[in-house]
C-alpha positions in Angstrom: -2.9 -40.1 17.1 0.5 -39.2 15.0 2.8 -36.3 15.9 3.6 -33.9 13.5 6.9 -32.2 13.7 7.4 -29.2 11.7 11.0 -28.7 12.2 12.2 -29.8 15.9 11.0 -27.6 18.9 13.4 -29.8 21.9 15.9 -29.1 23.4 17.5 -26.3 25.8 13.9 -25.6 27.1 13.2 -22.4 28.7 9.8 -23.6 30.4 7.1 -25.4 30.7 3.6 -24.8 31.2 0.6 -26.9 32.1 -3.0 -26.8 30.9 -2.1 -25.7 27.1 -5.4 -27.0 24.7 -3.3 -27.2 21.6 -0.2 -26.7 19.6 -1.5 -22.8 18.2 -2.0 -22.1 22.0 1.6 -23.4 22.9 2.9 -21.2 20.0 1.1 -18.1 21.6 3.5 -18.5 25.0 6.0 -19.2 23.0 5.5 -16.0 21.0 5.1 -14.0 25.0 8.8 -15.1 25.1 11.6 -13.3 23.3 13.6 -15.7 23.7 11.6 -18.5 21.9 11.8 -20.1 18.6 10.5 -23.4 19.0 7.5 -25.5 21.3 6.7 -28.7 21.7 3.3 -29.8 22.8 2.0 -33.0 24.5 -1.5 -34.3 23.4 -1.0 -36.0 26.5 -0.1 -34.0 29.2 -1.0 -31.0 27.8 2.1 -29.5 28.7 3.6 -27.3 26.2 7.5 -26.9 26.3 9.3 -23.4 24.9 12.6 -23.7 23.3 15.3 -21.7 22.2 16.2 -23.6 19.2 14.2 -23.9 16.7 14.8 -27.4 16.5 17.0 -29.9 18.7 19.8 -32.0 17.9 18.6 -35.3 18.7 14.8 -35.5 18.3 13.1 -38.6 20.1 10.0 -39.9 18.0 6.5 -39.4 20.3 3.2 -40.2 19.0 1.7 -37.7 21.4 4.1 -34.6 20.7 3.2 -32.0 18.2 6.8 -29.6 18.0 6.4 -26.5 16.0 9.4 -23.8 14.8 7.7 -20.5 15.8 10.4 -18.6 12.9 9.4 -21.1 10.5 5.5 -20.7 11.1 5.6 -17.1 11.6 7.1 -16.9 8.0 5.5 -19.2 6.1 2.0 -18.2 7.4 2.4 -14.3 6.8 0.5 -12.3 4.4 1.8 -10.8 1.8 1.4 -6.8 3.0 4.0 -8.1 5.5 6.7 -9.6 3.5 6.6 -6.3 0.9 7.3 -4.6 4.8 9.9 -6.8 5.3 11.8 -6.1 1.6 13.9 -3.1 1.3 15.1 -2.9 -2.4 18.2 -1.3 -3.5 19.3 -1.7 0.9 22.3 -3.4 1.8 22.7 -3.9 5.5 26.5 -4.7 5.8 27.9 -6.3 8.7 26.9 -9.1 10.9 27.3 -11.4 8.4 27.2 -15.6 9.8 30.4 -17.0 9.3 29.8 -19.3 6.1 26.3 -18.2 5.6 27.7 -16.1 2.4 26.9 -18.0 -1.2 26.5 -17.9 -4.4 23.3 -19.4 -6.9 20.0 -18.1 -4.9 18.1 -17.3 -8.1 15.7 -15.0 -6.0 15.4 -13.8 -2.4 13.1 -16.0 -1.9 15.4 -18.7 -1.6 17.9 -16.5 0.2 15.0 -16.6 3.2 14.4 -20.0 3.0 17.9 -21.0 4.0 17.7 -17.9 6.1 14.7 -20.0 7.8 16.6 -23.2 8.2 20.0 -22.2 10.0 20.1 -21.2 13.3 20.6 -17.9 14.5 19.9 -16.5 11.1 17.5 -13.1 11.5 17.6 -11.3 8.1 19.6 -11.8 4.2 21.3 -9.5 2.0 20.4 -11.2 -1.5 21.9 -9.8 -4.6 19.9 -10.7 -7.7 22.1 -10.1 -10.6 24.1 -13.0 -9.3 22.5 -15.1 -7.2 24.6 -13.8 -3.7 23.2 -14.8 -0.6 24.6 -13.2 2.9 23.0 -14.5 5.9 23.0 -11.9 9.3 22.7 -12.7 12.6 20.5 -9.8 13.3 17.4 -8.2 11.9 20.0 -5.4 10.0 23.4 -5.6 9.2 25.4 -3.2 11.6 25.9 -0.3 8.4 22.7 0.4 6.0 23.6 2.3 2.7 20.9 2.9 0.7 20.9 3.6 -3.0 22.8 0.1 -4.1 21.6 -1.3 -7.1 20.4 -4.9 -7.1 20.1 -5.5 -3.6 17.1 -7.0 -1.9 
């Protein structure tokens, strides 16, 4: 059978653990461990291997091995009670901004997240509708919260 790699799970592994029956199980440990944002998974072996990074730096093609990006998945999957939880509207969190993760032309926050969900270390966006201003953070707030700012999502 064909791997599947959504996003690269290798790479700076934190462990590995035998007897794992499929890639959904492997993201379960991976979700026990704060420190994990990727697994891969061996059809094979049945060894499942958490990651820090979401994805590695030089993937090797297997056949056998299923990687998933636990940030991506957990995002993409989520219903939609949780993302209006996620949204606070007229909120900027200012503050641990990611050096050149700040940019202009992200017609809705929507697209913020998703370059949110493709660069490492990114936890949360500031997204400013009226002109397209993204600001990426490295945590899940900023380090300030003011409330009461027009066009901020």
């Amino acid at each position: 059978s064909s791997g599947i790699n959504a996003e690269y799970g290798v790479g700076s592994y934190l462990a590995h653990i035998g007897n794992i029956n499929s890639i959904y199980a492997c993201l379960a440990e991976c979700r026990k461990n704060s420190r994990c944002n990727g697994a891969s998974w061996s059809t094979d072996t049945k060894y499942c291997s958490l990651s820090e990074k979401r994805r590695g730096s030089q993937p090797s093609i297997n056949g056998k091995v299923v990687s998933i990006n636990k940030v991506c998945y957990d995002t993409l999957t989520g219903d939609a009670a949780k993302w209006k939880s996620c949204i606070e509207e007229n909120t900027d969190y200012s503050g641990a901004d990611i050096s050149g993760g700040q940019s202009y032309g992200f017609a809705t926050e929507w697209d913020c997240m998703g370059w949110c969900i493709n660069t490492a270390n990114c936890q949360s966006i500031t997204h400013q509708p009226n002109n397209g201003h993204c600001w990426l953070k490295h945590k899940p707030y900023g380090d300030n919260k003011r409330t009461n700012v027009a066009n901020l999502t």
